[in-house]
C-alpha positions in Angstrom: 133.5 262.4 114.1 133.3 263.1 110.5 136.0 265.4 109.1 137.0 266.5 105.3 139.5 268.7 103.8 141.8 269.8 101.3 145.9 269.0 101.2 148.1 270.4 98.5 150.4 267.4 97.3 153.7 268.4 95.0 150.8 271.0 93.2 147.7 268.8 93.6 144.6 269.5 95.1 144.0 266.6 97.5 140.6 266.1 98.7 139.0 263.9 101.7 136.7 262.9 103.7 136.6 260.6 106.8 135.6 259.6 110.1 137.6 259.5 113.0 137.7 257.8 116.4 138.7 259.3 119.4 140.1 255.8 120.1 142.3 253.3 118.1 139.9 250.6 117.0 141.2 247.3 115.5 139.0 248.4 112.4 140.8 251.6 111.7 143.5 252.2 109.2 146.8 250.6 110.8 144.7 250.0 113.9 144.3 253.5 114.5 141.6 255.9 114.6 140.5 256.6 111.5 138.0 253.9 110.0 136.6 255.2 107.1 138.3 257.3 104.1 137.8 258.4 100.8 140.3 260.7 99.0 140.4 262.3 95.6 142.9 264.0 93.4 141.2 265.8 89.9 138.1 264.7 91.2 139.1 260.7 91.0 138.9 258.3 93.9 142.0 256.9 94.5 141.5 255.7 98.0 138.5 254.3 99.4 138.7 253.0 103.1 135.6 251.8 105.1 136.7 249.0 107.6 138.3 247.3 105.3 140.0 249.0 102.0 137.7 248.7 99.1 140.2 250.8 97.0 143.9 250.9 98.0 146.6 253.1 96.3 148.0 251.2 93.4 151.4 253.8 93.4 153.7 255.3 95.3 152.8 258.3 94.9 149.2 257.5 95.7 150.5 255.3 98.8 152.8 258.9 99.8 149.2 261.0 99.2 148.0 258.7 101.4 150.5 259.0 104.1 150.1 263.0 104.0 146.5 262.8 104.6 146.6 260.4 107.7 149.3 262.3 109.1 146.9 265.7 109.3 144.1 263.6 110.4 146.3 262.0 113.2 147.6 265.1 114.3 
């Protein structure tokens, strides 16, 4: 199922959009359920997801944005 939304982040506006198995898959993020992923922050990718990652977060903080976002979508 295909999800999006908006997270605030330490005063950012954190956007995304992803797709979402009911089931852990061994194609998902961490094995998990969630397979494909984009996210923004001031309208820039900085995560890109699809299978595979195409664009991983290059900082901590981006890794930590990350990390918030999974945890709604896991939720």
């Amino acid at each position: 199922m295909w999800t999006d939304g908006r997270i605030d982040y330490q005063g950012q506006k954190v956007d995304y959009i992803a797709k979402v198995s009911p089931q852990p898959s061994e194609v998902g993020i961490d094995l998990g359920c969630v397979f494909k992923l984009d996210i923004e922050v001031a309208e820039e990718t900085i995560v890109s997801y699809d299978r595979g990652w195409e664009l991983y977060p290059e900082t901590e903080e981006r890794e930590a944005i990350l990390e918030a976002v999974l945890l709604v979508l896991t939720v």
